[in-house]
Backbone as XML, in Angstrom:
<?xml version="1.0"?>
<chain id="A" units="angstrom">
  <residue number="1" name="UNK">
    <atom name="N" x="-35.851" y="-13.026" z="-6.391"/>
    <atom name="CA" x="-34.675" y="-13.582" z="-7.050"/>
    <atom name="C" x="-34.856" y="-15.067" z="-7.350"/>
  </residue>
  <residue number="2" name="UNK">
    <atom name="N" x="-35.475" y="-15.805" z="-6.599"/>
    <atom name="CA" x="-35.749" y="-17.299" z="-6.484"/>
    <atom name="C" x="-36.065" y="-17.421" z="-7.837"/>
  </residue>
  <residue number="3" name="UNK">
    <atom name="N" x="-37.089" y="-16.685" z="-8.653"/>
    <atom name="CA" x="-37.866" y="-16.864" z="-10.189"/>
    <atom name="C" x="-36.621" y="-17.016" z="-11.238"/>
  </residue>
  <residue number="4" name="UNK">
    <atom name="N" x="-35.110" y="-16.334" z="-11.088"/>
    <atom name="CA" x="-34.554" y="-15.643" z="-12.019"/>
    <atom name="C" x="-33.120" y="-17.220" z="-12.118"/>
  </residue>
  <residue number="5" name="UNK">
    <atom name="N" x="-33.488" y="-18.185" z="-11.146"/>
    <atom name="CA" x="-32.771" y="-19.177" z="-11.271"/>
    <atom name="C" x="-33.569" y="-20.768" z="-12.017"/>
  </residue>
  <residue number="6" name="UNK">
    <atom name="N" x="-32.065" y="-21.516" z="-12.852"/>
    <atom name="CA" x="-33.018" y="-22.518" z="-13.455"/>
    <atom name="C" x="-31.748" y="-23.501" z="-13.033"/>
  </residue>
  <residue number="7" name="UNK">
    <atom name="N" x="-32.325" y="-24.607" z="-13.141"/>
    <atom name="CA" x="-31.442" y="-25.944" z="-12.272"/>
    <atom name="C" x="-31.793" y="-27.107" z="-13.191"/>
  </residue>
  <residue number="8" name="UNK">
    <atom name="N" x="-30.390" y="-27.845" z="-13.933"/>
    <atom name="CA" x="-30.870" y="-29.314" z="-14.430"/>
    <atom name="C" x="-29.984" y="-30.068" z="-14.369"/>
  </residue>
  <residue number="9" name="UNK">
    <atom name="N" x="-30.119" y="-31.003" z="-13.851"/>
    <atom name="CA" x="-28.926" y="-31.770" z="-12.987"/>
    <atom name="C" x="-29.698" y="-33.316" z="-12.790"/>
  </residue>
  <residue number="10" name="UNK">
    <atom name="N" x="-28.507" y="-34.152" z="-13.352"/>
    <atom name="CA" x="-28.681" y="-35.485" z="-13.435"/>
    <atom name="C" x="-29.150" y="-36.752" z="-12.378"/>
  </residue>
  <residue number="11" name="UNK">
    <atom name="N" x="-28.873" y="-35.887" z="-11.356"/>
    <atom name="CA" x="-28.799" y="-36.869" z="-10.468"/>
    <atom name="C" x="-29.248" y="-36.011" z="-9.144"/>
  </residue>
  <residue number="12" name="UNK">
    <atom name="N" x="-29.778" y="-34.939" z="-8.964"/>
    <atom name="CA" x="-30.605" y="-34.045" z="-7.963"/>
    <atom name="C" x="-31.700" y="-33.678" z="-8.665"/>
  </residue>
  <residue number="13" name="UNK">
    <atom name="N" x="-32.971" y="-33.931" z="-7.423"/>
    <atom name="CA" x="-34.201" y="-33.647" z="-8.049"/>
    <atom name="C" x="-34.189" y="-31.222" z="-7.382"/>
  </residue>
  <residue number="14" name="UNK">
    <atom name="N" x="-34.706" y="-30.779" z="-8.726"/>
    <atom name="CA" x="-34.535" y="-29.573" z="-9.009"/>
    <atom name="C" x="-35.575" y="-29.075" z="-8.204"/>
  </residue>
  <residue number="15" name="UNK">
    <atom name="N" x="-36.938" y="-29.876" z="-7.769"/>
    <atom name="CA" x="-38.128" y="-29.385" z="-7.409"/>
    <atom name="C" x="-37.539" y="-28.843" z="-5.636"/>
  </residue>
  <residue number="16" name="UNK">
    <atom name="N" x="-36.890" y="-28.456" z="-4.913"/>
    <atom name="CA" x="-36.560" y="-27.997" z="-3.806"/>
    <atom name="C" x="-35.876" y="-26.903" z="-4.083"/>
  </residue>
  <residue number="17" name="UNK">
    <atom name="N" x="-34.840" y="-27.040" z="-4.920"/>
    <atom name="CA" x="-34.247" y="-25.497" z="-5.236"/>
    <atom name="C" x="-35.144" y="-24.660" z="-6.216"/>
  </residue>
  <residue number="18" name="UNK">
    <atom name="N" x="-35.926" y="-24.972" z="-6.858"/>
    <atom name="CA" x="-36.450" y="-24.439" z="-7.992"/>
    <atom name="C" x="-37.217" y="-23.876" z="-6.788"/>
  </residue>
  <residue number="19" name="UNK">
    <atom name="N" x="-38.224" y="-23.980" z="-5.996"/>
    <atom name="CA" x="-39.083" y="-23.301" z="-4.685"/>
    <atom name="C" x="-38.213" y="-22.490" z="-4.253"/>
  </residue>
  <residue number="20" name="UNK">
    <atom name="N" x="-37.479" y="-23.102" z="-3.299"/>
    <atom name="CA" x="-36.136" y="-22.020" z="-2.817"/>
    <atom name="C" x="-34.991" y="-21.789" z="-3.259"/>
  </residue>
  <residue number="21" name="UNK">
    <atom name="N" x="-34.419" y="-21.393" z="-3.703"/>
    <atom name="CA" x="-32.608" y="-21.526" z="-4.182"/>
    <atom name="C" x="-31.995" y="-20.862" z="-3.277"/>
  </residue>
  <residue number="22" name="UNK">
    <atom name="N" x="-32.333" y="-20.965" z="-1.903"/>
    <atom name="CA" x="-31.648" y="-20.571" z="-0.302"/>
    <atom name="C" x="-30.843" y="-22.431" z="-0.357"/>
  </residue>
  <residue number="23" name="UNK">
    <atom name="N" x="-31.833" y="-23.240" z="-0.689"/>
    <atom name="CA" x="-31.213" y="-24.397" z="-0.403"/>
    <atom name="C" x="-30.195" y="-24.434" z="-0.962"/>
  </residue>
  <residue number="24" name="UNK">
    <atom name="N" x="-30.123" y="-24.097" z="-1.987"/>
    <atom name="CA" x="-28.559" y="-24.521" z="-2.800"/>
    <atom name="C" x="-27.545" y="-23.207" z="-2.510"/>
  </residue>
  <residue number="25" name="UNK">
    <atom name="N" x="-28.134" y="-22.500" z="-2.515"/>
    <atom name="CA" x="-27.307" y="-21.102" z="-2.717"/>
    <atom name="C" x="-27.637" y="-19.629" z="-2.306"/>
  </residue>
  <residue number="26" name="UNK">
    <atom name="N" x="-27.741" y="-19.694" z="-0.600"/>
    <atom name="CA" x="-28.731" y="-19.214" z="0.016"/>
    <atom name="C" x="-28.113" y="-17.513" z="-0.062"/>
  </residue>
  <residue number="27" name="UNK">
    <atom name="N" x="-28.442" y="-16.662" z="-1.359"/>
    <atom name="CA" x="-28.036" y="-15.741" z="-1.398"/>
    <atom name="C" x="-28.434" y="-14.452" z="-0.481"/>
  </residue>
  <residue number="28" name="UNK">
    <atom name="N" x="-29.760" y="-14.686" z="-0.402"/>
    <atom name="CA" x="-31.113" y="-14.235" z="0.507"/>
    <atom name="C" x="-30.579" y="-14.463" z="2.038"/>
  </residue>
  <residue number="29" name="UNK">
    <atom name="N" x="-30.235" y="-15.398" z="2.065"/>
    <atom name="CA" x="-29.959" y="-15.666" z="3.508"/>
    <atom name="C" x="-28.982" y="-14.849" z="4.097"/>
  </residue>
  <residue number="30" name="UNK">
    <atom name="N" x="-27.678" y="-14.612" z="3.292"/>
    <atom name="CA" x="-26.407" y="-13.707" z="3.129"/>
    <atom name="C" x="-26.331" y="-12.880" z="2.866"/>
  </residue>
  <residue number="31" name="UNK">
    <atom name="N" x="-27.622" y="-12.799" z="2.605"/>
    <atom name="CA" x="-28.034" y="-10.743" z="2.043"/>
    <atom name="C" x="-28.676" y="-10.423" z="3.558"/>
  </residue>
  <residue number="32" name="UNK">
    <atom name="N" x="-29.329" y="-11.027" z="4.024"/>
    <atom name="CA" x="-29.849" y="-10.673" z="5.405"/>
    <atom name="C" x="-28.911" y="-10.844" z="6.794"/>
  </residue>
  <residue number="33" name="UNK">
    <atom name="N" x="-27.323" y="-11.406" z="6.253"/>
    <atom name="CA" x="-26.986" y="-11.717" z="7.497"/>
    <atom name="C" x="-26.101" y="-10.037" z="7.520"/>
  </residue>
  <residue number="34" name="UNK">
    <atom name="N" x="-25.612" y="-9.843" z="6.100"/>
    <atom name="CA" x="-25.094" y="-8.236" z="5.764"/>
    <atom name="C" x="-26.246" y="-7.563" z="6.572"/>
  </residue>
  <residue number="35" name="UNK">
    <atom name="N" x="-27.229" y="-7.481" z="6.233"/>
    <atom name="CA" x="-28.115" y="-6.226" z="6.505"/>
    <atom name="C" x="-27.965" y="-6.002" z="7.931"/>
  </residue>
  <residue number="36" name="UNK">
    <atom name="N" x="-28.177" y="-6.928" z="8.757"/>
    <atom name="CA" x="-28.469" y="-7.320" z="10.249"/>
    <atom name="C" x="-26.765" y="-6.966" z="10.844"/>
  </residue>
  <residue number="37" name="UNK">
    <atom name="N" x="-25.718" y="-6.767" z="10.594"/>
    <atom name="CA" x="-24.422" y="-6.281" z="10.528"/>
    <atom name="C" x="-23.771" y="-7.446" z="11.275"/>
  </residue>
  <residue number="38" name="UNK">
    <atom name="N" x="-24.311" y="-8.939" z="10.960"/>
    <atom name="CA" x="-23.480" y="-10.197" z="11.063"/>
    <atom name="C" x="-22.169" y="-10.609" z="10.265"/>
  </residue>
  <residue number="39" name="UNK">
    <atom name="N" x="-22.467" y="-10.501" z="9.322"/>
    <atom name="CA" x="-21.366" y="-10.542" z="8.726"/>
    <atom name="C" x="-20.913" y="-8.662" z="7.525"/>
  </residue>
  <residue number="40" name="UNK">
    <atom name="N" x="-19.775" y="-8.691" z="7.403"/>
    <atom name="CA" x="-19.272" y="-7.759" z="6.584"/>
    <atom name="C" x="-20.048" y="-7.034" z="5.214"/>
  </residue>
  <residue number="41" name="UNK">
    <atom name="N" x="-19.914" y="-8.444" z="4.672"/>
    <atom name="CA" x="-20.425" y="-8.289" z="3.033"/>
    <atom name="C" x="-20.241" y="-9.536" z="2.159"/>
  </residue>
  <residue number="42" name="UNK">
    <atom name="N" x="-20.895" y="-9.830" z="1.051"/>
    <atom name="CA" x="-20.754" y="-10.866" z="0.429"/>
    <atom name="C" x="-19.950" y="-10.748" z="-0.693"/>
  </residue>
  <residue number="43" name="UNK">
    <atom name="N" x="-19.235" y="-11.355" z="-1.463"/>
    <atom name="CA" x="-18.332" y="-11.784" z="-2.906"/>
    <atom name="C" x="-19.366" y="-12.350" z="-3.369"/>
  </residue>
  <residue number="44" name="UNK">
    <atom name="N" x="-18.120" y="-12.621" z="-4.583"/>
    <atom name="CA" x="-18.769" y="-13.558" z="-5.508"/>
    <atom name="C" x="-19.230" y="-14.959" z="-5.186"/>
  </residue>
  <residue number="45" name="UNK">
    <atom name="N" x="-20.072" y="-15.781" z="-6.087"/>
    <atom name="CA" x="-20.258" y="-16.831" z="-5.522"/>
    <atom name="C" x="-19.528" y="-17.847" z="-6.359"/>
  </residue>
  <residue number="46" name="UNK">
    <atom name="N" x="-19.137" y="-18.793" z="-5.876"/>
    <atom name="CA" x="-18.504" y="-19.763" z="-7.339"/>
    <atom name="C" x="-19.633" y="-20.962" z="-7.341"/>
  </residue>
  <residue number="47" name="UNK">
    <atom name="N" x="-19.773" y="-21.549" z="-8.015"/>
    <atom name="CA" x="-20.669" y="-22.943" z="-8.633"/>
    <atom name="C" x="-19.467" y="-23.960" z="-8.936"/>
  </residue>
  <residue number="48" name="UNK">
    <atom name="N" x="-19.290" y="-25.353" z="-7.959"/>
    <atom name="CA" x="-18.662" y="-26.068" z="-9.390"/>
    <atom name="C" x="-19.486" y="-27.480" z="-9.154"/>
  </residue>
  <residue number="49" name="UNK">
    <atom name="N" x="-19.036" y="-27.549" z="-10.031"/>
    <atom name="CA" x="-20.355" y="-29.073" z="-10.753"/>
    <atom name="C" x="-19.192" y="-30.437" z="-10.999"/>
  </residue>
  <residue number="50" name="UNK">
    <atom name="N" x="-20.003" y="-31.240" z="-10.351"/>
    <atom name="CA" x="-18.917" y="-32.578" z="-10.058"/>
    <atom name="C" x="-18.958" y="-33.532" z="-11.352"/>
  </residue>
  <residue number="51" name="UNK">
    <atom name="N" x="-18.383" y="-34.758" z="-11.139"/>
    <atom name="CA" x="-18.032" y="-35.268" z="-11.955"/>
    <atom name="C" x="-17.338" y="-34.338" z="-13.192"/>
  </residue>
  <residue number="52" name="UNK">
    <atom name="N" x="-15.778" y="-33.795" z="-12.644"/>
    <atom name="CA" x="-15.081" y="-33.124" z="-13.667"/>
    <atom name="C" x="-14.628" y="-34.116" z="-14.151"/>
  </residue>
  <residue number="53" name="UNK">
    <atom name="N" x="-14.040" y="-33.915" z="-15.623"/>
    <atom name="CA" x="-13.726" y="-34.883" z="-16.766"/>
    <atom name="C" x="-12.158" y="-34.949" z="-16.315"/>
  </residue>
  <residue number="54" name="UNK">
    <atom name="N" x="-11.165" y="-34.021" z="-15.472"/>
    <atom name="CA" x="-9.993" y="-34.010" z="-15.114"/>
    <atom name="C" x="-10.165" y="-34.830" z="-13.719"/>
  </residue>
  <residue number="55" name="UNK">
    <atom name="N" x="-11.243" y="-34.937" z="-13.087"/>
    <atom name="CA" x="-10.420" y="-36.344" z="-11.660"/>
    <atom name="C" x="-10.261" y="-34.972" z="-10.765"/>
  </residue>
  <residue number="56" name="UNK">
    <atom name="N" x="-9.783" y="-35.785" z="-9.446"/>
    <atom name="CA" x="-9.029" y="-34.884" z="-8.300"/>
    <atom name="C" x="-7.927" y="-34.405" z="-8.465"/>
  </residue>
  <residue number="57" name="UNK">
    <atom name="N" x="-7.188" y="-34.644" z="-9.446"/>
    <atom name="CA" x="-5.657" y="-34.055" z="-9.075"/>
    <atom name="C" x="-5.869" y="-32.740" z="-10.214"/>
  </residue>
  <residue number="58" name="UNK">
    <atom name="N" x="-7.059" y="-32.535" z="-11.420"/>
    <atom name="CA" x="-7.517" y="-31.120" z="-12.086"/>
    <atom name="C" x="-7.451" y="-30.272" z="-11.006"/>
  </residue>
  <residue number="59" name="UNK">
    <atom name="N" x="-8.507" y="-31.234" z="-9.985"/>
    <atom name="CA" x="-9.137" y="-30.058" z="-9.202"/>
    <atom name="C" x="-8.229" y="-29.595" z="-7.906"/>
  </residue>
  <residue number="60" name="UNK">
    <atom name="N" x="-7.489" y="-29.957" z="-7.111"/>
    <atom name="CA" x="-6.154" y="-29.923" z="-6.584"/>
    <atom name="C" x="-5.115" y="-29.092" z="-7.538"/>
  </residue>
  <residue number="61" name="UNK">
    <atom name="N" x="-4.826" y="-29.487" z="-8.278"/>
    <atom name="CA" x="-3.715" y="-28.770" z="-9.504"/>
    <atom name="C" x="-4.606" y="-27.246" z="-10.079"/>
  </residue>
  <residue number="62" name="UNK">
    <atom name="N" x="-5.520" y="-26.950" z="-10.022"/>
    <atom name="CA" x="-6.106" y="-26.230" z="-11.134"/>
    <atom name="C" x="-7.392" y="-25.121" z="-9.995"/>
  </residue>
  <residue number="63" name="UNK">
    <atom name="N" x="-8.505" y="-26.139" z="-10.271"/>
    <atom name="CA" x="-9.884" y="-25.687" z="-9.917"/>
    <atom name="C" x="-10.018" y="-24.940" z="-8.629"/>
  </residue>
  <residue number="64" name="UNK">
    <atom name="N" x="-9.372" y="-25.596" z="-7.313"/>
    <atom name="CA" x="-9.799" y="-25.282" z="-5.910"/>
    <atom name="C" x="-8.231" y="-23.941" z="-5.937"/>
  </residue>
  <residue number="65" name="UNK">
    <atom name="N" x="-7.001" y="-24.244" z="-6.543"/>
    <atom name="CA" x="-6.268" y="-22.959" z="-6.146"/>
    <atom name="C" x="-6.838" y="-21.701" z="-6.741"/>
  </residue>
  <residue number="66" name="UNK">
    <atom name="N" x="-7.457" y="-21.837" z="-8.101"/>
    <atom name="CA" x="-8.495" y="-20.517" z="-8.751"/>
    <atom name="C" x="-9.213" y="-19.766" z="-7.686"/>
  </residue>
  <residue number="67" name="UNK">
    <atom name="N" x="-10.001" y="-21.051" z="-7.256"/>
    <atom name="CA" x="-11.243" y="-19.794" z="-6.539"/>
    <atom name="C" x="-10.630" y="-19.496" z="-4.922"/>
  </residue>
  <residue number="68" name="UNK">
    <atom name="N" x="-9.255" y="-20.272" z="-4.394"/>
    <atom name="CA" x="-8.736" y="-19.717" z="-2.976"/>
    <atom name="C" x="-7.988" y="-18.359" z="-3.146"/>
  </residue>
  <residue number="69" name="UNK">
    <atom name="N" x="-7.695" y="-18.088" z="-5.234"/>
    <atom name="CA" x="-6.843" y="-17.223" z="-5.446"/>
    <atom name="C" x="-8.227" y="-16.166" z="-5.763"/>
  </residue>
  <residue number="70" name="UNK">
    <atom name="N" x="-9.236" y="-15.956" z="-6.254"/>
    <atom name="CA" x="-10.089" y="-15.148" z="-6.290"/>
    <atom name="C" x="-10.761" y="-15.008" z="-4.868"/>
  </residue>
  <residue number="71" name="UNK">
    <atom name="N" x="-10.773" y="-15.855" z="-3.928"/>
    <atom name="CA" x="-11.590" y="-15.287" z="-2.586"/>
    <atom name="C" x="-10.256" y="-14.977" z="-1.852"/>
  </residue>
  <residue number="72" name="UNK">
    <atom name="N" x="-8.869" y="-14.898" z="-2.168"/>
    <atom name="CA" x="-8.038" y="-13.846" z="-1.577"/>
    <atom name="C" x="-8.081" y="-12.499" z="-2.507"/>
  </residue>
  <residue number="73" name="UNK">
    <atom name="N" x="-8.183" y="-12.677" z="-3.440"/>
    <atom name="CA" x="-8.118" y="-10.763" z="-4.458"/>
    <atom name="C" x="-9.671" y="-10.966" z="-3.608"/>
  </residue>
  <residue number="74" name="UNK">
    <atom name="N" x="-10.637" y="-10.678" z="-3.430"/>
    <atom name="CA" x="-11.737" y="-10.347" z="-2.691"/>
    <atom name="C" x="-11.285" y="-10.049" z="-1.018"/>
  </residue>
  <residue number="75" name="UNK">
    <atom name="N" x="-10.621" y="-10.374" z="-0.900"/>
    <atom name="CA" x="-10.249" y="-10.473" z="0.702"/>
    <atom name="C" x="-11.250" y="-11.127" z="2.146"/>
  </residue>
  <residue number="76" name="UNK">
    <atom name="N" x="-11.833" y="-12.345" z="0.655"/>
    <atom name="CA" x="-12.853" y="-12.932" z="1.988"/>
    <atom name="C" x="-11.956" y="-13.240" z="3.267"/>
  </residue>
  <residue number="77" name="UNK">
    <atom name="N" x="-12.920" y="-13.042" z="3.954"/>
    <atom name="CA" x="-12.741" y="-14.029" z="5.711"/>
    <atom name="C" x="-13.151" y="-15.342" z="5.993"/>
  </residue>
  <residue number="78" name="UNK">
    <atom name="N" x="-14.197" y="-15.534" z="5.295"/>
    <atom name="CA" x="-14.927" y="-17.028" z="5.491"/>
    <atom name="C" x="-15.886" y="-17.497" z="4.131"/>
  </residue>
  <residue number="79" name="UNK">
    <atom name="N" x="-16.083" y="-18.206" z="3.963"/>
    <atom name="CA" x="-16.906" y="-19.226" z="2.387"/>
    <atom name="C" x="-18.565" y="-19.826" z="3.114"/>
  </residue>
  <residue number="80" name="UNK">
    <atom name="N" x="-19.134" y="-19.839" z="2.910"/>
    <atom name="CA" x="-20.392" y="-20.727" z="2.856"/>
    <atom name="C" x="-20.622" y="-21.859" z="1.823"/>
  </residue>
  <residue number="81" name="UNK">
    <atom name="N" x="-20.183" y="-23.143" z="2.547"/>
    <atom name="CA" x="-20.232" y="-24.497" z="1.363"/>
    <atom name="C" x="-21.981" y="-24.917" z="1.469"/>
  </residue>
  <residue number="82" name="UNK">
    <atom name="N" x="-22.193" y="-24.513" z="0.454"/>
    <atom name="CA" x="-23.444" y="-25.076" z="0.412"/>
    <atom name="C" x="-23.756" y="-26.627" z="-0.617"/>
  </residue>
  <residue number="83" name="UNK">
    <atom name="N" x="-23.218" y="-27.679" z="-0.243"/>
    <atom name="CA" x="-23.244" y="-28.866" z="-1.501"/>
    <atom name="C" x="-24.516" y="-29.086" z="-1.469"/>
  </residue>
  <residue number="84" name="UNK">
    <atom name="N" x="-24.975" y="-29.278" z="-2.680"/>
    <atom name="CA" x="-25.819" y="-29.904" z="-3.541"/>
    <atom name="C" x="-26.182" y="-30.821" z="-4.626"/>
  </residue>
</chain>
């Protein structure tokens, strides 16, 4: 899966995730913690990318209630913040 990801970003050098993309977004890692019967199962993943053009109060008003309202229709239990 690592091959099937591409990364370009202004201000992070790509050459660590481009090797692994466990670092950024350790899907592999969460696929093995399922298998091993650590955790349940995985959702979706969300991506968001900083410097939004709306500020904190977009992302307060808008961005962060979206994805608390999609990882409740999923019925997560817990999130993995992976910043990058």
């Amino acid at each position: 899966m690592t091959g099937e990801l591409g990364m370009v970003h202004l201000h992070v050098n790509p050459t660590d995730v481009l090797a692994d993309h466990n670092v950024a977004q350790p899907t592999e890692v969460l696929a093995e913690l399922v298998t091993e019967g650590r955790v349940g199962a995985a959702t979706d993943h969300v991506s968001v990318m900083g410097y939004q053009r709306g500020g904190l109060e977009a992302w307060r008003a808008s961005t962060a209630p979206r994805i608390v309202d999609m990882l409740r229709d999923e019925r997560s239990d817990g999130v993995v913040l992976a910043p990058v």
